[in-house]
GUMAR-726976 format. One record per residue: x, z, y of N, C-alpha, C, O, CB in turn; residue number from 1; residue in three letters. Coordinates in pm, 1 decimal. Atoms other than C-alpha are relative to their C-alpha. Glycine has a CB too. Example, Ala and Ser with C-alpha at 12.3 -4.5 7.8 and 13.67 -1.06 7.14 Angstrom:
neast; nup; nnorth; caeast; caup; canorth; ceast; cup; cnorth; oeast; oup; onorth; cbeast; cbup; cbnorth; num; residu
89.0; 0.0; -119.0; 1230.0; 780.0; -450.0; 90.0; 0.0; 120.0; 193.6; 66.5; 118.1; -99.2; 124.6; 2.7; 1; ALA;
-82.0; -6.0; -119.0; 1367.0; 714.0; -106.0; -77.0; 73.0; 109.0; -26.1; 89.9; 219.8; 41.4; -141.5; 46.2; 2; SER;
***
This chain:
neast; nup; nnorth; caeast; caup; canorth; ceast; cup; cnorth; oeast; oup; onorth; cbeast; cbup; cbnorth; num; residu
134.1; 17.7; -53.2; 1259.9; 1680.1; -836.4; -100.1; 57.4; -99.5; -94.2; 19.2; -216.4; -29.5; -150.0; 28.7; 1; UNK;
98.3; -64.8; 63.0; 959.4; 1901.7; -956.5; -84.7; -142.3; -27.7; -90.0; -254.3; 23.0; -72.8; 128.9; 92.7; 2; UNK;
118.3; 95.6; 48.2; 681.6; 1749.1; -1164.2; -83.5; -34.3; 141.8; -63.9; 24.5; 248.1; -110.7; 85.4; -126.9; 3; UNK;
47.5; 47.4; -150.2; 429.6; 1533.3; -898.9; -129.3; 108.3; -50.6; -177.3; 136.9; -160.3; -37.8; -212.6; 47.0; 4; UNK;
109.6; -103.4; 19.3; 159.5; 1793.2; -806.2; -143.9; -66.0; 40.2; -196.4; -99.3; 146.4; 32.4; 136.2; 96.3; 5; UNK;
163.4; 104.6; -31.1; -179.3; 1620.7; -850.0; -102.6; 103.8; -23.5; -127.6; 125.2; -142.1; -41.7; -156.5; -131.1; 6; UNK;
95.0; -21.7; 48.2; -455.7; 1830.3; -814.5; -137.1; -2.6; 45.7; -153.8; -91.6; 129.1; 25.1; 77.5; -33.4; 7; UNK;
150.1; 9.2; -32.3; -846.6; 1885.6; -762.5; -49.3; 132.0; 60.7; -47.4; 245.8; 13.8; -86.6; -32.8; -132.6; 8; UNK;
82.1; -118.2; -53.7; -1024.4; 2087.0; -525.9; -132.6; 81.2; -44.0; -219.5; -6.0; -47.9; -30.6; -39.3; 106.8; 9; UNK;
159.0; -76.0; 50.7; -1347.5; 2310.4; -639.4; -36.6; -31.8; 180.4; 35.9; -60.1; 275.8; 0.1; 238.3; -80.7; 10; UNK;
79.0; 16.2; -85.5; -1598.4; 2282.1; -387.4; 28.0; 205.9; 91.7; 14.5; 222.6; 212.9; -171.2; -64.4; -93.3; 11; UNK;
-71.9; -117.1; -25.0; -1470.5; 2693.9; -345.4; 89.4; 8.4; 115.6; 78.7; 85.8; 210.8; 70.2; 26.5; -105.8; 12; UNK;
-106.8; 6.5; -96.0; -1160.1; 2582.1; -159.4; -72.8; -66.0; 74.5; -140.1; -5.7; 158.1; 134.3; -55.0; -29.5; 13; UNK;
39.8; 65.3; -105.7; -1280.8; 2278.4; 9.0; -89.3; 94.6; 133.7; -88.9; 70.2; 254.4; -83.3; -112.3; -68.2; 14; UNK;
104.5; -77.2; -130.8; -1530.3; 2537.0; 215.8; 142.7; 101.7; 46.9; 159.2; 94.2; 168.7; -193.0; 126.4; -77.3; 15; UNK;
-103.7; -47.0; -40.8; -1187.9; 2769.9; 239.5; 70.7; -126.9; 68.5; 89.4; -94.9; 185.8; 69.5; 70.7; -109.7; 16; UNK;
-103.8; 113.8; -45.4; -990.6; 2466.8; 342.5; -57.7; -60.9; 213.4; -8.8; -67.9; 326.1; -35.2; -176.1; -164.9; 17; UNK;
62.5; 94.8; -131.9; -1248.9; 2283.3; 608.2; -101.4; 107.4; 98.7; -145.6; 87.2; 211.8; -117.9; -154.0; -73.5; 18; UNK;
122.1; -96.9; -110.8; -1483.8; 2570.0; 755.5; 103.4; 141.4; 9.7; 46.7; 210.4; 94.4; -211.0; 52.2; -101.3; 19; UNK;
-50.7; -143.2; -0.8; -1253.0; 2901.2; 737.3; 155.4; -40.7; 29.2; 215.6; 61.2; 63.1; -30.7; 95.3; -157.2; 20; UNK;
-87.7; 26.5; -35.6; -918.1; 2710.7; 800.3; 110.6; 72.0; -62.4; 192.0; 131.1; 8.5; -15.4; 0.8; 107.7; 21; UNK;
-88.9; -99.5; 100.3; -709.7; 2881.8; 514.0; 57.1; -115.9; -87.9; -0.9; -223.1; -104.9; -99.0; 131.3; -102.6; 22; UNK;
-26.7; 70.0; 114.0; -494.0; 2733.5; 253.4; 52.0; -202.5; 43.1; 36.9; -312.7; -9.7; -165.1; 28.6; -98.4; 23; UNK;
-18.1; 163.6; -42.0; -362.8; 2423.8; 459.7; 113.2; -64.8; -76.8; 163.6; -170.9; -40.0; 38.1; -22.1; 166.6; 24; UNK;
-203.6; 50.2; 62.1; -14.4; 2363.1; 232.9; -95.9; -41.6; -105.9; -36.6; -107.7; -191.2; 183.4; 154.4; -55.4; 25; UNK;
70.9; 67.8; 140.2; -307.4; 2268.4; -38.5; -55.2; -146.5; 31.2; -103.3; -215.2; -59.0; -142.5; 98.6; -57.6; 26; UNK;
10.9; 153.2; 19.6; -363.5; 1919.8; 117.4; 118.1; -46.1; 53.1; 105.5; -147.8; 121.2; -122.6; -72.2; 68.6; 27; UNK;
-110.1; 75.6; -24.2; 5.4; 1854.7; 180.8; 39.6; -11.0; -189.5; 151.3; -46.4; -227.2; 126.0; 90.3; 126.5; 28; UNK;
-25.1; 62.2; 177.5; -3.0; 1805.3; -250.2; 22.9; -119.7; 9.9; -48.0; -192.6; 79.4; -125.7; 4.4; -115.3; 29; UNK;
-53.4; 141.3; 16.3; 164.0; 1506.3; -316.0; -167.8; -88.6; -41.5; -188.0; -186.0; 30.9; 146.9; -3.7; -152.4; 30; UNK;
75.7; 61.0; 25.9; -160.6; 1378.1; -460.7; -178.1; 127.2; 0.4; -192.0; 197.8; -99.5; 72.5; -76.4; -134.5; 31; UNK;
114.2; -71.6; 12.7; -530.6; 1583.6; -392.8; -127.2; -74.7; -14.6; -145.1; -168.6; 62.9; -7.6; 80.8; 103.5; 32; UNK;
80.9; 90.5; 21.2; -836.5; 1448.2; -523.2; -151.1; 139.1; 52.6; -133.6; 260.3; 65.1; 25.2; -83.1; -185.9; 33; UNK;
152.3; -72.6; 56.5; -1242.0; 1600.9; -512.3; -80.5; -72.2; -47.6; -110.2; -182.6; -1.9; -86.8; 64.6; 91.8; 34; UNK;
122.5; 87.6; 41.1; -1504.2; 1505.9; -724.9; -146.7; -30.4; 76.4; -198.9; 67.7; 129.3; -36.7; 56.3; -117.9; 35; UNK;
135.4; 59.0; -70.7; -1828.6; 1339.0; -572.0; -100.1; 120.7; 0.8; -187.8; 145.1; 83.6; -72.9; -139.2; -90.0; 36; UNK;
106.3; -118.1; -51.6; -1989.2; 1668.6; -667.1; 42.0; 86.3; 95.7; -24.4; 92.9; 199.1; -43.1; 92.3; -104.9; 37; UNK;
-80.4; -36.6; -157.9; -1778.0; 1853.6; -425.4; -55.1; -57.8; 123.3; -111.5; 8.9; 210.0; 154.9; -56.3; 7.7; 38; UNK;
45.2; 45.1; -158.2; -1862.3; 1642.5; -140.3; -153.6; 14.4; 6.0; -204.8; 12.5; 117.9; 42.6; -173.5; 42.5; 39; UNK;
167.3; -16.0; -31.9; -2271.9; 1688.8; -224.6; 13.3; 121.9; -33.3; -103.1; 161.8; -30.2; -128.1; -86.8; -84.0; 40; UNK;
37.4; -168.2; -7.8; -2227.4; 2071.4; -282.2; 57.7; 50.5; 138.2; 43.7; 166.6; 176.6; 80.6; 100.9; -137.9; 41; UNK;
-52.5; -53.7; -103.5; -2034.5; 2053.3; 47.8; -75.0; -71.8; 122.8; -78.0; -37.7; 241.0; 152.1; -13.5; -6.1; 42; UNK;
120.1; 79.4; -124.1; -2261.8; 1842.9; 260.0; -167.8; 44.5; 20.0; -245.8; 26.4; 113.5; -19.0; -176.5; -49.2; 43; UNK;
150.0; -2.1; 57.3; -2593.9; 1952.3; 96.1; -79.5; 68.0; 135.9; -190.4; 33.0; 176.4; -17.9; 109.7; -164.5; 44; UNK;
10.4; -101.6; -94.2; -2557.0; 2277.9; 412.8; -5.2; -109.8; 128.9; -100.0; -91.1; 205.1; 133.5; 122.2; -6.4; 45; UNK;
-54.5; 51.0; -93.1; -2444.2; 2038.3; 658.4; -141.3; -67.0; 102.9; -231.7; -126.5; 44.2; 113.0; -102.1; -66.0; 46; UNK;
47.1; 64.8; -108.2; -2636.4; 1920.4; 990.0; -14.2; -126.2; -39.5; -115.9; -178.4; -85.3; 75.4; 11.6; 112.3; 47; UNK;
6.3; 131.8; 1.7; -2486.9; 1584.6; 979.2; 60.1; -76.0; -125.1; 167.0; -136.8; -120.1; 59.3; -38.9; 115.6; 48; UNK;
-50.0; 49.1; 185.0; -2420.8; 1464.8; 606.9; 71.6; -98.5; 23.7; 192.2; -85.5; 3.0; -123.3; -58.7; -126.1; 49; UNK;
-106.1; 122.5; -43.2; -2294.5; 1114.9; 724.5; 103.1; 54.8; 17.3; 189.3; 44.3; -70.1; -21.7; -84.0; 122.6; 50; UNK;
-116.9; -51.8; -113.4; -2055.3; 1279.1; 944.1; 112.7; 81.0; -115.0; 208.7; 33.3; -175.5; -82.8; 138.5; 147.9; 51; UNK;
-114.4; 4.4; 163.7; -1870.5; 1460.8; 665.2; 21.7; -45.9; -106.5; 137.6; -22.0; -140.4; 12.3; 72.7; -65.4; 52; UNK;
28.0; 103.0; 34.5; -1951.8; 1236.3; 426.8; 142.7; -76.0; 9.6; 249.0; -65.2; -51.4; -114.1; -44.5; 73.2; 53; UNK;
-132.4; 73.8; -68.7; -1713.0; 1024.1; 585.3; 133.9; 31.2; 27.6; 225.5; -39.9; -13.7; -21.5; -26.5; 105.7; 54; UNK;
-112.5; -129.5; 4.7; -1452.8; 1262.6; 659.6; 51.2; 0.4; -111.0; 155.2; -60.1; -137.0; -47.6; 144.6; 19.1; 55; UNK;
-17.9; -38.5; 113.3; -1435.3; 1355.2; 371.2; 98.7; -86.2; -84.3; 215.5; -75.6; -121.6; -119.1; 12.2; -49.8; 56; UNK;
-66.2; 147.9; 69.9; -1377.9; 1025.4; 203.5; 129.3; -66.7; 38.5; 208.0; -129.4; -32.6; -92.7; -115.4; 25.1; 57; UNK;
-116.7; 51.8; -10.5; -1126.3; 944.2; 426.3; 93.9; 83.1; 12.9; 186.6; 61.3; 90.9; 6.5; -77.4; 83.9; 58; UNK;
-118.2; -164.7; 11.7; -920.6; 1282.9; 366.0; 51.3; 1.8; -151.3; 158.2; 35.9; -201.9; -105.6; 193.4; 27.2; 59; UNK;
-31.8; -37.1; 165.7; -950.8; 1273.7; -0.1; 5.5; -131.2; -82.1; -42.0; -238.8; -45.7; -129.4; 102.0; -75.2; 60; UNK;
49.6; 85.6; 151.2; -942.6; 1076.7; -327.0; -91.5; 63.3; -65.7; -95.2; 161.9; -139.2; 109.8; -21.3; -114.3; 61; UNK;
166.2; -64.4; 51.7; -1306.8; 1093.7; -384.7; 42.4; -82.9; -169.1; 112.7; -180.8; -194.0; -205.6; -95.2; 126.5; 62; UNK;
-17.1; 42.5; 145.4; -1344.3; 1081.3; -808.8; -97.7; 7.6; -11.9; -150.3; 114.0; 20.8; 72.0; 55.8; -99.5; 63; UNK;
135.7; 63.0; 34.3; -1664.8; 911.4; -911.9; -28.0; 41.5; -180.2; 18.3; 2.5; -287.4; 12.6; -195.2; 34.9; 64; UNK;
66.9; 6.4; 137.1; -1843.5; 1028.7; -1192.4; 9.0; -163.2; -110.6; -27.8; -278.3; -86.7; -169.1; 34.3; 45.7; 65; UNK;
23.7; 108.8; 107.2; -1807.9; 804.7; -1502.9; 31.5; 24.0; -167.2; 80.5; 120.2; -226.3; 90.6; -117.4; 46.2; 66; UNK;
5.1; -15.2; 158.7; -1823.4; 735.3; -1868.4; 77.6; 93.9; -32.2; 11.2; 187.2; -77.4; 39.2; -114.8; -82.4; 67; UNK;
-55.7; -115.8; 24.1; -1534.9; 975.4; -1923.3; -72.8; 105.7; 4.7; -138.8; 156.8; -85.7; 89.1; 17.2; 67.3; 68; UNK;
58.0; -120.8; -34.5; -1648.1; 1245.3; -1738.6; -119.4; 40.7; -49.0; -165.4; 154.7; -53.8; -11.2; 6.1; 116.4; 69; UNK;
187.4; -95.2; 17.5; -2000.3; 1280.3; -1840.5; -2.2; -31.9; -149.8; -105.6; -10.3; -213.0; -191.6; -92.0; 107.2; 70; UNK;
-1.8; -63.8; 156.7; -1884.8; 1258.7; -2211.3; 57.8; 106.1; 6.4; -12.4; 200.9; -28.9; 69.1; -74.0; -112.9; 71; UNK;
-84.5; -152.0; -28.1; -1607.8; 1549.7; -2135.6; -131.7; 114.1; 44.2; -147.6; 220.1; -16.5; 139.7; -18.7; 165.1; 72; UNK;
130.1; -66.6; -39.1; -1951.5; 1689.0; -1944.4; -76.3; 67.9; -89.3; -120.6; 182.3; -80.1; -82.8; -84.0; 48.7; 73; UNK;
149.6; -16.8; 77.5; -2190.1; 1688.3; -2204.8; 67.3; 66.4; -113.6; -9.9; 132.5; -183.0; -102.5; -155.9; -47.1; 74; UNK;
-52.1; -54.4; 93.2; -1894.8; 1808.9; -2464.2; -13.0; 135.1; 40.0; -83.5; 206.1; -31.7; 122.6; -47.2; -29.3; 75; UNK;
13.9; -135.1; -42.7; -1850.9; 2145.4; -2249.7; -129.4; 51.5; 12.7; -146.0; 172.1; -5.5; 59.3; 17.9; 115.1; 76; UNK;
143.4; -52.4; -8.0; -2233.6; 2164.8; -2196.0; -5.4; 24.7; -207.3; -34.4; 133.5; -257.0; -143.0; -157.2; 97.6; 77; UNK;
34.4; -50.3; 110.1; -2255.0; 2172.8; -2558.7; 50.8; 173.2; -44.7; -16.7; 275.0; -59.6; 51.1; -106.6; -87.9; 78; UNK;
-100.7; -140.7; 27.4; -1950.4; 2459.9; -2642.8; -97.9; 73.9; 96.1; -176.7; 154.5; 46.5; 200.7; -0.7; 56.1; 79; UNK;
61.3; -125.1; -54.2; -2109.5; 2641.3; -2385.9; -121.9; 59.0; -26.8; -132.6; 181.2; -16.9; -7.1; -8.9; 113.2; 80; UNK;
148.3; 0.9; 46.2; -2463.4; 2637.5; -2488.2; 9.9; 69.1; -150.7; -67.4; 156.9; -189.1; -70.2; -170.8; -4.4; 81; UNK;
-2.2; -72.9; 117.9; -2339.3; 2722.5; -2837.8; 55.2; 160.2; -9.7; 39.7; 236.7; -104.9; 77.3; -83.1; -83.3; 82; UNK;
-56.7; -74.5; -13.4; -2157.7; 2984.0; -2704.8; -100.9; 131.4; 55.3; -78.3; 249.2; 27.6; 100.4; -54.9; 64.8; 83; UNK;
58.1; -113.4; -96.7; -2462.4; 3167.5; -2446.8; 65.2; -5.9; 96.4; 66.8; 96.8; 164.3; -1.2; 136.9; -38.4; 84; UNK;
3.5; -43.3; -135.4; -2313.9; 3078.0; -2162.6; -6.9; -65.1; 63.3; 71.2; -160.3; 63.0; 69.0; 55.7; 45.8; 85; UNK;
30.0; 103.7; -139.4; -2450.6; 2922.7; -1866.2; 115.7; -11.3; 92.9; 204.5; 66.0; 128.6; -126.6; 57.5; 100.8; 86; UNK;
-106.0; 24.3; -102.0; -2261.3; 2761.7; -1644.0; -79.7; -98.7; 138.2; -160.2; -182.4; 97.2; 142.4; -93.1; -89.0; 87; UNK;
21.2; 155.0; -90.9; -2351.0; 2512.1; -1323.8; 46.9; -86.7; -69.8; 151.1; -87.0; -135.4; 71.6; -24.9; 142.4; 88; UNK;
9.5; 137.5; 30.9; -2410.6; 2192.3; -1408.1; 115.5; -31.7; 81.2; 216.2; -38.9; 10.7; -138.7; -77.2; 32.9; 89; UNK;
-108.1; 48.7; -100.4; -2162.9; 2088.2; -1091.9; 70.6; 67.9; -29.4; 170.7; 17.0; 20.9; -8.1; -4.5; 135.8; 90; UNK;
-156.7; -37.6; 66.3; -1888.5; 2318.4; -1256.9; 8.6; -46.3; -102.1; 128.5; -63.6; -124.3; 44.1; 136.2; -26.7; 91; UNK;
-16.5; 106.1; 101.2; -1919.2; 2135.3; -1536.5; 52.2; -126.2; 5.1; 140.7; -176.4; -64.2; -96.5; -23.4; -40.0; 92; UNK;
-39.7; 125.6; -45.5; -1901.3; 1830.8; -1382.9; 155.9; -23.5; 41.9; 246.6; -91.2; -6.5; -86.2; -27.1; 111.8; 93; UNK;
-192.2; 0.0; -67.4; -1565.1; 1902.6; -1150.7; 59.7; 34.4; -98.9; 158.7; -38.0; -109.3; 63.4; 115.6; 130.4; 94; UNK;
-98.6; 1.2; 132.1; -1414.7; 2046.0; -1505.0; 20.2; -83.7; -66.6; 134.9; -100.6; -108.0; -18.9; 67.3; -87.0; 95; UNK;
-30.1; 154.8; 80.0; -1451.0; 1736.2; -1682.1; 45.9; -65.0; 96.5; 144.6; -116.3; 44.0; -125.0; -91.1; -67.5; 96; UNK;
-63.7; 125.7; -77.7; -1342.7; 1511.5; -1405.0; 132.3; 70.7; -4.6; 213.1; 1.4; -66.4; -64.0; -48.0; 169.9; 97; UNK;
-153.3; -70.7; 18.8; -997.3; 1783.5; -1378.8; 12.7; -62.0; -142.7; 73.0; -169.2; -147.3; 14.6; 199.8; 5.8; 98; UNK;
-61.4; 29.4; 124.9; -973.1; 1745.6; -1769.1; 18.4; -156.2; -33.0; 106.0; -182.9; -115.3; -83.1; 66.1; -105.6; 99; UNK;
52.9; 175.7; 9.8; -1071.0; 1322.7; -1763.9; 172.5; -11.3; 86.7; 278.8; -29.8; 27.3; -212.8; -76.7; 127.6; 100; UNK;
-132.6; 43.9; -75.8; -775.8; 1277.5; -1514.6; 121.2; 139.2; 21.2; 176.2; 180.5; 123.2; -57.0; -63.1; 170.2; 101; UNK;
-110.4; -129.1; 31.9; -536.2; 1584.1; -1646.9; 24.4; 43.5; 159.0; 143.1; 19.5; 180.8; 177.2; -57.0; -94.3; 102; UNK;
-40.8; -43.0; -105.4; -528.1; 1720.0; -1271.8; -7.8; 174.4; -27.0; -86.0; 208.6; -115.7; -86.5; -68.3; 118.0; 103; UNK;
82.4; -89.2; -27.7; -545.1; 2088.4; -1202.5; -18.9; 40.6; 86.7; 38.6; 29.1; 194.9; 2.0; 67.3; -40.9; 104; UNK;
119.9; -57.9; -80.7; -828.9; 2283.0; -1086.5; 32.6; 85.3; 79.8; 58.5; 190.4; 21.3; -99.0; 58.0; -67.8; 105; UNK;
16.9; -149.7; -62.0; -797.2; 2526.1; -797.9; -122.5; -2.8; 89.7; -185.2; -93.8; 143.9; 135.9; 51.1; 93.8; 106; UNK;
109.5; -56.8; 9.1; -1042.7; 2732.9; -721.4; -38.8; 149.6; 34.8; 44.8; 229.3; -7.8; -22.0; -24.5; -106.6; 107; UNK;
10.9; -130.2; -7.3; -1179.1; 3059.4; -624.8; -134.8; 57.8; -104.9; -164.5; 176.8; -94.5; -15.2; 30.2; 159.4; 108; UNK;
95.1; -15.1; 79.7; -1480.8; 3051.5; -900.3; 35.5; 1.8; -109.0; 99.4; -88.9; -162.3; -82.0; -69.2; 9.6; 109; UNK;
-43.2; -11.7; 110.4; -1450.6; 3207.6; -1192.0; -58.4; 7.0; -142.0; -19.7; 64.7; -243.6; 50.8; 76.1; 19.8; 110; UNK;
59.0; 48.5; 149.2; -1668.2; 3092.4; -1458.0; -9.1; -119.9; -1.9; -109.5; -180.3; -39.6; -132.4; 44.5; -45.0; 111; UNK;
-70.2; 134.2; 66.9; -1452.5; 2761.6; -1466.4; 115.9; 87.0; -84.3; 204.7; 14.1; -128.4; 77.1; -134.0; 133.7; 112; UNK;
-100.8; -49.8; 63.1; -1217.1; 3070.8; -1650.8; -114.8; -39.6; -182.6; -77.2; -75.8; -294.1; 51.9; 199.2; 72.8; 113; UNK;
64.7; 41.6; 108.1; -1562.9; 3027.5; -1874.4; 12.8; -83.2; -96.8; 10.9; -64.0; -218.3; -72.6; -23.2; 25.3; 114; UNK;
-33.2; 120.9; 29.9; -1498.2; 2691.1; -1915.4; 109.5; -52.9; -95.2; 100.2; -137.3; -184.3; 17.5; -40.7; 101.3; 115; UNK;
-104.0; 18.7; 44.7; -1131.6; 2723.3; -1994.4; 50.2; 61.3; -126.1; 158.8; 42.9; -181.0; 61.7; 19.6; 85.5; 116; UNK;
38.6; -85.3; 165.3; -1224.5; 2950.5; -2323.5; -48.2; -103.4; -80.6; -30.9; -80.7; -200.3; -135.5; 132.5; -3.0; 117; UNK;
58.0; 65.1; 98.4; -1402.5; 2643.1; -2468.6; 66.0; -138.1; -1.9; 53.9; -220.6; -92.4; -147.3; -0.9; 16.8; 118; UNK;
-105.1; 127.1; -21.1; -1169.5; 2365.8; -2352.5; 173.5; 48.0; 71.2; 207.2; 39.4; 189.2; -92.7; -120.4; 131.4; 119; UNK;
-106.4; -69.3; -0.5; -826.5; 2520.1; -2368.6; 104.1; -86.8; 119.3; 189.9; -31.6; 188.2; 52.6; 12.5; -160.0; 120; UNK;
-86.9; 107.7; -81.5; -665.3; 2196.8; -2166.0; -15.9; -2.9; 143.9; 53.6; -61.4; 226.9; -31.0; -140.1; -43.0; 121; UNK;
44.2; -15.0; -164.9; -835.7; 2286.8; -1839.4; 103.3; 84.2; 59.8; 112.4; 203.2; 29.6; -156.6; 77.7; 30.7; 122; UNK;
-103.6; -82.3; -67.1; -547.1; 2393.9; -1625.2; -57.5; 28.3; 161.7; -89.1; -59.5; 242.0; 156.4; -88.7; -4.5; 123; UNK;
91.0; -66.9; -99.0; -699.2; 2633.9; -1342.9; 78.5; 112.2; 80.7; 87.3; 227.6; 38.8; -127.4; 65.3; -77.4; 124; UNK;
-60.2; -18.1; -141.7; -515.0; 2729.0; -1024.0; -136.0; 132.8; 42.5; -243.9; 99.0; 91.0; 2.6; -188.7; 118.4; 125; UNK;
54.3; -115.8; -79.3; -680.1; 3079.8; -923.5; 44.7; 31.1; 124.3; 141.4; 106.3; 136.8; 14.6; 108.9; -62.2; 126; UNK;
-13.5; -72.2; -111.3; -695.8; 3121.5; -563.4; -38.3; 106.8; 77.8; -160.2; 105.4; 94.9; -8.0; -47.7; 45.8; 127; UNK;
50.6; -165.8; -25.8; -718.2; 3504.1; -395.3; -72.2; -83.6; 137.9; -138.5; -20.7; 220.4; 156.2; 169.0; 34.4; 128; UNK;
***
């Protein structure tokens, strides 16, 4: 039996996943989580926010911002800042919650590769 495959969606896929209907063998993962920013970078467009919202929640293991994460947060906002390079705040965020609960990241955005130059532990699933 392979290692259990736990990982985290970018807000990238989730719009591949739920609006473009691609990539469906990525929520038969033994374990798939998204972070809370995910579901407000994916609702923000939306008509009826409740309405996925909800969905959502009951599709996934929503991961709530907390003390972890927004120290892991504020560590990569630093490296990066020392470094010159901007990043989203909300890729920041979903990278620390991946690194906080060792999941990995897939993704079709690639300045979480940014990310993975200043925090070497970020394991990042590139999807074409």
């Amino acid at each position: 039996m392979g290692r259990l495959q736990r990982i985290l969606l970018d807000t990238s896929i989730l719009i591949e996943i739920l609006d473009r209907e691609k990539y469906p063998e990525l929520i038969q993962a033994e374990e798939v989580y998204l972070s809370v920013i995910s579901i407000y970078e994916y609702i923000r467009y939306k008509k009826d926010k409740k309405f996925y919202k909800t969905k959502l929640e009951q599709a996934f293991t929503v991961l709530q911002l907390d003390n972890n994460i927004l120290e892991k947060a504020a560590e990569i906002f630093t490296k990066l800042k020392e470094k010159g390079t901007p990043i989203s705040e909300n890729d920041i965020y979903i990278a620390a919650t991946a690194l906080a609960y060792d999941l990995e990241l897939y993704t079709k955005d690639t300045d979480y590769q940014k990310i993975a130059e200043v925090e070497p532990k970020l394991k990042l699933k590139f999807i074409e």
